[in-house]
Backbone bond lengths (Angstrom), bond angles and torsions (degrees), N, CA, C in turn:
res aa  C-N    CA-C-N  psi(-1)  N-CA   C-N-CA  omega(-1)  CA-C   N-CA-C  phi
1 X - - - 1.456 - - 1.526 108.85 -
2 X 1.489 110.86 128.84 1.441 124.70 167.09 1.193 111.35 -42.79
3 X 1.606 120.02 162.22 1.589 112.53 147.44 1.321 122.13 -123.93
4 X 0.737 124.59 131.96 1.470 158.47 -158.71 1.375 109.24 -109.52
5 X 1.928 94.37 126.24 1.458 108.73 174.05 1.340 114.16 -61.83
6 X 1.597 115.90 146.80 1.359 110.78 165.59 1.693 102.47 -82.60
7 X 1.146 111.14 -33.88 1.809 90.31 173.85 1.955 100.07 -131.31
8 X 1.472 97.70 161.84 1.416 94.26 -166.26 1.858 102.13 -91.03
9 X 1.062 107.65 163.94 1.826 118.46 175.89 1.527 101.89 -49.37
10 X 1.140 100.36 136.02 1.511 105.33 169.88 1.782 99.16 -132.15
11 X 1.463 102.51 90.87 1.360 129.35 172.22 1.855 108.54 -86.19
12 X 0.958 118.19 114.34 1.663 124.12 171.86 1.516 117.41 -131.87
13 X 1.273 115.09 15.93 1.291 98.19 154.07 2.066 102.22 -159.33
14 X 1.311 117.83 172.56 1.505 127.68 -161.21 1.892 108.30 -66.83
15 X 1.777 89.52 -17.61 1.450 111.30 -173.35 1.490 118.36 -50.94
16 X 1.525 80.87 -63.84 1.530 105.56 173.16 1.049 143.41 -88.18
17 X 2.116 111.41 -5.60 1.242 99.98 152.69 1.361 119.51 -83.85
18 X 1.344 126.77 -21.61 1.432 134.75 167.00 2.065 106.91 -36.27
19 X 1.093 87.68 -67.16 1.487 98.57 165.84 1.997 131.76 -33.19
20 X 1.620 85.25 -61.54 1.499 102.58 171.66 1.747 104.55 -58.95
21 X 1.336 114.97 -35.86 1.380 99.61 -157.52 1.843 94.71 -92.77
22 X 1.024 126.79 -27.69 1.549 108.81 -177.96 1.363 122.93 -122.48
23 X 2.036 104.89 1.19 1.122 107.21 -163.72 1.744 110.36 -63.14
24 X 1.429 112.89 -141.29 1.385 120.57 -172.64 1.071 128.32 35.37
25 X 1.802 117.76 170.43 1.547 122.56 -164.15 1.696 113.36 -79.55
26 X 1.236 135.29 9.64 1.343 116.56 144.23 1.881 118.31 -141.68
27 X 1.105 117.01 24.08 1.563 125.00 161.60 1.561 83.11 -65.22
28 X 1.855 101.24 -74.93 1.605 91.99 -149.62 1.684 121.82 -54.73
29 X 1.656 104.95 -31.94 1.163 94.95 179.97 1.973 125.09 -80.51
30 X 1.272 102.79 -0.30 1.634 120.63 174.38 1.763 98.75 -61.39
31 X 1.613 87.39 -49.51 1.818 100.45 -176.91 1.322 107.26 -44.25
32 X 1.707 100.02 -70.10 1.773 110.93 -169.55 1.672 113.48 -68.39
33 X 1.074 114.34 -1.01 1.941 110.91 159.80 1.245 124.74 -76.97
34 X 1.556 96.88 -38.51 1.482 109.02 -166.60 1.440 109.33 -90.73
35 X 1.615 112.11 1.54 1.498 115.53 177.22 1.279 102.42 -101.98
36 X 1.122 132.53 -33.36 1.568 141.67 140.02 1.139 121.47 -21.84
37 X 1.328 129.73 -60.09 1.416 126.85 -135.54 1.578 94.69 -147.70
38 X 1.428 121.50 19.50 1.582 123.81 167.73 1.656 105.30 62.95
39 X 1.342 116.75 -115.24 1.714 144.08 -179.62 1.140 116.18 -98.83
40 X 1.140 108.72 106.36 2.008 115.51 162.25 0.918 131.72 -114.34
41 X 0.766 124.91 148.18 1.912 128.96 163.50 1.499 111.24 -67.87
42 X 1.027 126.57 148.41 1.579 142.86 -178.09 1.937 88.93 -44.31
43 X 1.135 96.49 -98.98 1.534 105.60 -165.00 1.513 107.09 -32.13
44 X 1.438 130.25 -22.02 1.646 118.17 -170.16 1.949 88.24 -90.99
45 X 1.358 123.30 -35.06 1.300 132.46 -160.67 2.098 89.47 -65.00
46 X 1.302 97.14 -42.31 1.854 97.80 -156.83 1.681 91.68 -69.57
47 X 1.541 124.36 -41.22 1.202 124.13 -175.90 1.650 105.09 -72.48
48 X 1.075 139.91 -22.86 1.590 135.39 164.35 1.717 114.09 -68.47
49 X 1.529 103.24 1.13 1.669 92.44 -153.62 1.768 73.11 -109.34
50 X 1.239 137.98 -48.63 1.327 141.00 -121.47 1.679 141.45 13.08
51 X 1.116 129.25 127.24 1.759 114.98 169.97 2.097 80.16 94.40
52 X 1.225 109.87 60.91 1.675 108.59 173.52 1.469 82.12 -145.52
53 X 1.226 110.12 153.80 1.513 137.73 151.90 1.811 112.74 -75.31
54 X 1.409 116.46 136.81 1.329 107.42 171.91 1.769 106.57 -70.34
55 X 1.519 111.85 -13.54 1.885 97.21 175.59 1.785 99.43 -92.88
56 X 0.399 116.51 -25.17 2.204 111.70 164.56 1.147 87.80 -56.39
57 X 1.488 116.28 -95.31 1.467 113.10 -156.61 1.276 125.75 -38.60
58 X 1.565 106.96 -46.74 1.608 104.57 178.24 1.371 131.06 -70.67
59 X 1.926 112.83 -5.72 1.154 127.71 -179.86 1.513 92.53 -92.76
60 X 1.027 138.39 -40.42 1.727 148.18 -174.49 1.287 90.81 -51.80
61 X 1.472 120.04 -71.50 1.371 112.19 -154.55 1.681 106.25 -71.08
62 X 0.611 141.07 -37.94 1.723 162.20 177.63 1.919 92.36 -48.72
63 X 1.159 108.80 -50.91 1.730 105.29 -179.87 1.368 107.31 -65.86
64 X 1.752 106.85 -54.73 1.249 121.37 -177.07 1.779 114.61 -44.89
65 X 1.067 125.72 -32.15 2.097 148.64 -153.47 1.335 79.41 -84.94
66 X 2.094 116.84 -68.45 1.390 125.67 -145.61 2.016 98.25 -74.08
67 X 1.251 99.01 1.82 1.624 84.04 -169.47 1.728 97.83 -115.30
68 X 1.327 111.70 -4.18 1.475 130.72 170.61 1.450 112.35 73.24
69 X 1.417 114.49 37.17 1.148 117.35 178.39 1.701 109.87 -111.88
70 X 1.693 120.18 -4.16 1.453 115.32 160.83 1.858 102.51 -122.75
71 X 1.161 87.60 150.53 1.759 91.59 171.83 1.732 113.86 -106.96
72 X 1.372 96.33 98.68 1.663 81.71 161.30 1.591 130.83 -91.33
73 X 1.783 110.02 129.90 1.054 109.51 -167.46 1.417 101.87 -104.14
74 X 1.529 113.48 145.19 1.867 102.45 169.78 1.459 110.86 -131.14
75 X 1.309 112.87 137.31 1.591 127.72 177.49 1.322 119.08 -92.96
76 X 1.289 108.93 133.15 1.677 114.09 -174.06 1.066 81.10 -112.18
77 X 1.990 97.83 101.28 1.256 129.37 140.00 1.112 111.70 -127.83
78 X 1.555 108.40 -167.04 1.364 119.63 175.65 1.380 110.42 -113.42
79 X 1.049 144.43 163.57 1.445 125.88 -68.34 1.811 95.12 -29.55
80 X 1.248 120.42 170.47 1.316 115.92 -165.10 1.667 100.81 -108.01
81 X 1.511 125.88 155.72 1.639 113.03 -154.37 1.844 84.99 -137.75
82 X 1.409 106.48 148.36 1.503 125.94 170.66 1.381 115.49 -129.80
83 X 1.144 101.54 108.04 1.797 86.42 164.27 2.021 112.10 -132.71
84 X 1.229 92.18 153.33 1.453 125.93 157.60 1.370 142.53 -31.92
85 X 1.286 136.21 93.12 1.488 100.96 167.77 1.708 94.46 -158.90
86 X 1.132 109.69 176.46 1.356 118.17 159.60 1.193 137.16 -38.67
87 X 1.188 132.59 164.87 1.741 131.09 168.22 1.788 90.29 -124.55
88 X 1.171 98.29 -176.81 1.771 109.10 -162.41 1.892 80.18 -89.15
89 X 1.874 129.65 -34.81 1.324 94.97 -176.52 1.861 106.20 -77.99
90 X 1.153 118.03 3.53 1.374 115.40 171.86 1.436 140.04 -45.91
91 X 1.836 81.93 -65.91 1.179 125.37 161.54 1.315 131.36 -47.05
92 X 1.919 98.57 -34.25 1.715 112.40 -178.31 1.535 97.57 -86.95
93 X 1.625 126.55 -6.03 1.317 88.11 162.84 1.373 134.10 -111.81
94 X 1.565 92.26 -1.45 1.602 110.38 170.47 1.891 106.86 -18.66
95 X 1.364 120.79 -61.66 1.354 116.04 -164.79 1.359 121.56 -73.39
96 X 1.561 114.47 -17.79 1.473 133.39 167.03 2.209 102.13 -43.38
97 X 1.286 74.09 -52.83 2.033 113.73 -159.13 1.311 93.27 -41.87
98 X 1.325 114.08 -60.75 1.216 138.81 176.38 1.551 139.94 -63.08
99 X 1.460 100.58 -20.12 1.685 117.61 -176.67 1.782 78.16 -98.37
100 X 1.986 142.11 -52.88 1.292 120.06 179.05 1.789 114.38 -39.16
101 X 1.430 105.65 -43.57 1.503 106.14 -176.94 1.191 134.03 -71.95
102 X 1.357 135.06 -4.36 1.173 166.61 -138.47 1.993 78.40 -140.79
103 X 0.521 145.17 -93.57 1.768 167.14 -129.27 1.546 80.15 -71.15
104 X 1.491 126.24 -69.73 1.594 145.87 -159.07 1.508 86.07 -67.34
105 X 1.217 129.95 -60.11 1.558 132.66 176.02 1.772 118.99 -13.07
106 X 1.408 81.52 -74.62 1.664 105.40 167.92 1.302 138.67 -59.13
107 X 1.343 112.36 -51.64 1.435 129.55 165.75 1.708 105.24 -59.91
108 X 1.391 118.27 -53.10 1.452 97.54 172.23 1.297 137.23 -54.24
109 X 1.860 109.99 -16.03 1.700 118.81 -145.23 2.123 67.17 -95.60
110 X 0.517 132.28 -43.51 2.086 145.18 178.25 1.568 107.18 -38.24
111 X 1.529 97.91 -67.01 1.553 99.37 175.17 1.353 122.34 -94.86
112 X 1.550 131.31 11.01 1.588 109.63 172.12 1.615 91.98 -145.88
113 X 1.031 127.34 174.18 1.490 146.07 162.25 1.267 107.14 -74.88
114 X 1.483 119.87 -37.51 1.552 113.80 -164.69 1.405 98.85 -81.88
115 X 1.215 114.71 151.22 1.490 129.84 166.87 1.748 113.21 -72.01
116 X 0.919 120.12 150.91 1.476 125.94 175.40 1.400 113.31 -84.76
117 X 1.268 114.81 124.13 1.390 127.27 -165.25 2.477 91.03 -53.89
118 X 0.898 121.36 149.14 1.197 126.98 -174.65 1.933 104.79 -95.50
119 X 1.029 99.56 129.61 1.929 102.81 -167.91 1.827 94.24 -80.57
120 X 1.467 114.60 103.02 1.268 133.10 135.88 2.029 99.06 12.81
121 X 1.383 114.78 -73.55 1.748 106.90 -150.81 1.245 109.96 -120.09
122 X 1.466 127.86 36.89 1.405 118.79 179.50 2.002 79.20 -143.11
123 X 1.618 96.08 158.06 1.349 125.30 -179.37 1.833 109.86 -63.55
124 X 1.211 117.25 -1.97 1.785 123.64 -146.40 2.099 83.56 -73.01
125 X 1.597 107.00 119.67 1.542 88.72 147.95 1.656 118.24 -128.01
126 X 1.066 115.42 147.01 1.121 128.27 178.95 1.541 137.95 -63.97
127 X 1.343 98.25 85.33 1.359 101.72 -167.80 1.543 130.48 -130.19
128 X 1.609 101.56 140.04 1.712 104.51 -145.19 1.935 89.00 -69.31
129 X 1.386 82.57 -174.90 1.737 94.96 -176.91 2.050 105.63 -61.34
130 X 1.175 105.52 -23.91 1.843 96.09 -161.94 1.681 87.89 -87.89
131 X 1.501 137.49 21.75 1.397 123.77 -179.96 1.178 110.36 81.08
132 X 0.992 145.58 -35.61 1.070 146.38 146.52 1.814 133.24 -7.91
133 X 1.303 129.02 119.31 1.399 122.02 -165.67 2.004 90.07 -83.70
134 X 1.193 102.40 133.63 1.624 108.79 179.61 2.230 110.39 -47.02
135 X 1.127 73.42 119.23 1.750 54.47 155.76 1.728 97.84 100.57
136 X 1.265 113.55 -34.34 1.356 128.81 172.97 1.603 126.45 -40.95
């Protein structure tokens, strides 16, 4: 048996379905691996993600498929093989992904002293206002 919302999304503006579809802590970063690292297989995808549950992840990617922003492909082989990757609207938001991180970059270096740990699989570098790479 499925599960089923007790009440359905009440999305009213482009904001928030944008949001719904890639927001949170591993949609977006499912996004920024797989823009990284092209096609994976589940098990190479869960080891790029680290500190995920295989029921997160497998519910992540499953939102990610139904919103058509990952493609799962499957091979009839033996042992049988799945892999991962983007769709072209995936792909179109990769740079969105990236202008939040760049944006989150800054705004954090504003409100804390600590530096933001730097994300492992996306291009983002951290750099203070004089050009400068932080930390440099």
């Amino acid at each position: 048996m499925q599960h089923r919302r007790k009440l359905e999304k009440d999305i009213r503006c482009p904001l928030e379905y944008g949001l719904d579809v890639f927001g949170g802590k591993w949609k977006s970063r499912i996004l920024c691996v797989l823009s990284a690292k092209g096609r994976l297989r589940y098990s190479q995808l869960r080891d790029e993600m680290t500190n995920v549950s295989d029921a997160v992840l497998s519910a992540s990617l499953k939102e990610l498929i139904a919103s058509g922003m990952v493609l799962r492909q499957s091979f009839d082989e033996i042992p049988p093989r799945v892999e991962y990757s983007l769709t072209p609207r995936g792909l179109s938001a990769v740079p969105i992904l990236r202008s939040i991180c760049a944006w989150a970059g800054q705004v954090h270096r504003e409100v804390t002293s600590d530096a933001p740990r730097q994300c492992q699989t996306c291009d983002y570098v951290d750099v203070e206002p004089t050009g400068r790479r932080a930390g440099a």
